[in-house]
C-alpha positions as CSV (number, residue, x, y, z in Angstrom):
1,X,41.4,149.6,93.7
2,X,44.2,151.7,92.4
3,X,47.4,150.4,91.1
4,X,50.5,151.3,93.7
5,X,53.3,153.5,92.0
6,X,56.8,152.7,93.8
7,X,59.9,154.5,93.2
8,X,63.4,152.5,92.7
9,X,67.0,152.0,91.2
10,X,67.1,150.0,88.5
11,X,70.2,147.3,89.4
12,X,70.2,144.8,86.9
13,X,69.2,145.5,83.0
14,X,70.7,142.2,81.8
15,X,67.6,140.6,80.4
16,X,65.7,141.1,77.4
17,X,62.6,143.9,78.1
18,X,63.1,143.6,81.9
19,X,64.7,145.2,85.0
20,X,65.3,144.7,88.3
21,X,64.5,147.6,90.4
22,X,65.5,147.9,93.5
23,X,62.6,149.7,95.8
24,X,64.0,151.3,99.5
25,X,61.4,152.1,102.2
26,X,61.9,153.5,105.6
27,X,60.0,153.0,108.5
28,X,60.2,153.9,112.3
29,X,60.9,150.4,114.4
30,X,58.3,150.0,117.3
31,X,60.1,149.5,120.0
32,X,63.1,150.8,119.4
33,X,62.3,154.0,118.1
34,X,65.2,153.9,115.3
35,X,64.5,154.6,111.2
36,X,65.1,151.0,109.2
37,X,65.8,150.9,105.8
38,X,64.7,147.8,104.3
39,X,64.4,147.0,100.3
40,X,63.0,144.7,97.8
41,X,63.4,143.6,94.2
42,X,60.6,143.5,91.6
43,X,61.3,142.4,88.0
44,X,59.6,145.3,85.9
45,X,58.9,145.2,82.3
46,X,60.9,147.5,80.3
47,X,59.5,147.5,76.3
48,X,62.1,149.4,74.5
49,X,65.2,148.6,76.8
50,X,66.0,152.0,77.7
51,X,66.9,151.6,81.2
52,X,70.3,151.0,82.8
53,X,72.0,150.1,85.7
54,X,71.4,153.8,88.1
55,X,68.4,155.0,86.4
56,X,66.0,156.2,89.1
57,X,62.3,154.8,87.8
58,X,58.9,154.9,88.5
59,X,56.8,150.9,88.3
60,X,53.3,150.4,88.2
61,X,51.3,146.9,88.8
62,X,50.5,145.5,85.7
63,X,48.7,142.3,85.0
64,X,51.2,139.0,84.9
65,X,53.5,139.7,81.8
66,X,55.4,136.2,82.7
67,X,56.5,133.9,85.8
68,X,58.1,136.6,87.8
69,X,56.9,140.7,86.3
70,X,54.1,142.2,87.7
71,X,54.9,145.4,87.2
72,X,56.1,148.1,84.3
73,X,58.4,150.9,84.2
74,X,56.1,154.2,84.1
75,X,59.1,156.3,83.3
76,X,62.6,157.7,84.8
């Protein structure tokens, strides 16, 4: 099975080798016909800490790299 890519904002770079990114997806409501933009939070590994608050980055799963990350940044 092929590991999902999602695209985000990173919105927190305050812990050592990991960000939160913030991922946005839209989708059309069924009855009421109207775009909703809903978004979640993933905890992303980040090796090198390069990434700061307003980078736009690309995740990829990953197996478990602690409690929370199961994903890493694949680049900006």
């Amino acid at each position: 099975m092929p590991k999902r890519i999602l695209e985000g904002t990173v919105t927190s770079a305050a812990n050592e080798q990991t960000v939160t990114v913030s991922v946005e997806r839209r989708f059309k409501h069924p009855v009421l016909k109207k775009i909703i933009r809903k978004s979640k939070k993933y905890r992303a590994h980040d090796e090198q800490n390069t990434f700061k608050i307003g980078d736009s980055v690309r995740i990829i799963e990953c197996p478990p790299k602690s409690k929370t990350k199961r994903w890493e940044v694949l680049e900006a």
